[in-house]
N, C-alpha and C positions, 0 to 999 in steps of 0.2 A: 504494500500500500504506500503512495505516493502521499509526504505529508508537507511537500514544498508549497508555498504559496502560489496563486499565480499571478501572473504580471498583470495581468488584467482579471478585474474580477467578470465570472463569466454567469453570474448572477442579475449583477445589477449595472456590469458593464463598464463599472468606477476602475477608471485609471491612475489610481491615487498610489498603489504598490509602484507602481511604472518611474511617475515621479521621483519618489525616494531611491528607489534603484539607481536611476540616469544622474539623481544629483550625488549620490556619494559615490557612484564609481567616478562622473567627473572630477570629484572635488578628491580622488584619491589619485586619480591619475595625475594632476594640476600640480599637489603635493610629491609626488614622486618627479615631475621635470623639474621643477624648481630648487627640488635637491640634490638632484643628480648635476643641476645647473650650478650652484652654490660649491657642488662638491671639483668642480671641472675645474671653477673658477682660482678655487685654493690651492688645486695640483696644479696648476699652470703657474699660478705666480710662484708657486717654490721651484720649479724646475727652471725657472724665468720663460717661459714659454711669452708670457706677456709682460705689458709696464705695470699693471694695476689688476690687482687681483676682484676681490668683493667689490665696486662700484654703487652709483646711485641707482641706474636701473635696477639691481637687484635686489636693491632696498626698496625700490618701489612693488616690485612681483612680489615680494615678501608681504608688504603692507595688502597687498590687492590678495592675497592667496589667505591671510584674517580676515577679511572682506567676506572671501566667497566663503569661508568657515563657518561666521556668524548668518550667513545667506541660505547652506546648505543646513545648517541647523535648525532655521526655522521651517525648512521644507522639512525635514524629516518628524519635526515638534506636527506644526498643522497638519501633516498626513497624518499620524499616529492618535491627534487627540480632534482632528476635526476644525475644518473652515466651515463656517454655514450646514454644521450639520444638521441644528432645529430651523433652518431657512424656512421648511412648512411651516415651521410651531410661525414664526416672526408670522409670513405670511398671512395666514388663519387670523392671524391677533390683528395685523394691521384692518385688511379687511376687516372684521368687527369693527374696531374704533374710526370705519369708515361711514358703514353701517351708522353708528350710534351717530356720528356728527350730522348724517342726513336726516337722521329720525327727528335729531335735535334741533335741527335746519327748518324741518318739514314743520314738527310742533308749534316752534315761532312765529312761522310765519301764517299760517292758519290760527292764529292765537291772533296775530296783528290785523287778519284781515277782518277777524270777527269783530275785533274792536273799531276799525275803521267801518264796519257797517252801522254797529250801533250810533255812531256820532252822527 
């Protein structure tokens, strides 16, 4: 018996497993160039292969590879516990308090017209 999840849920069709999958293999393969980058950079300046070893751009892929960390994090958080999962409940509710303001709309103003007949 097969107990893998699957990428697509074949249920209800939610591609929400898909997500999480594509962003942390992204975000681990990102993590492995940019150290394999870092790691190039440090054996080249000892062998002198170049003038300047670790630079600003790599300071910058560093900062931007925290970026996609706290990015890939929260795709993993809102797959796991839900974006708009009571989106129905919301919906249902609005609707009513849409309901109730016409009810309240409709009461006033047939309250107004009866007053303006009596005058």
């Amino acid at each position: 018996m097969d107990k893998t999840a699957p990428i697509v849920s074949t249920e209800t069709g939610d591609p929400s497993p898909a997500f999480e999958i594509v962003s942390l293999a992204a975000f681990g393969i990102s993590c492995l160039v940019i150290a394999y980058r870092i790691l190039a950079r440090i054996l080249a300046k000892r062998k002198r292969y170049v003038k300047d070893g670790v630079g600003t751009d790599d300071y910058f892929a560093i900062s931007a590879l925290i970026l996609a960390g706290g990015v890939t994090a929260q795709i993993v958080v809102a797959v796991r516990y839900g974006i708009d999962e009571d989106r129905d409940e919301q919906d249902a509710n609005e609707l009513r308090h849409q309901l109730q303001v016409k009810e309240t709309y409709k009461y006033s103003n047939l309250k107004g017209e009866a007053a303006d007949s009596q005058r």
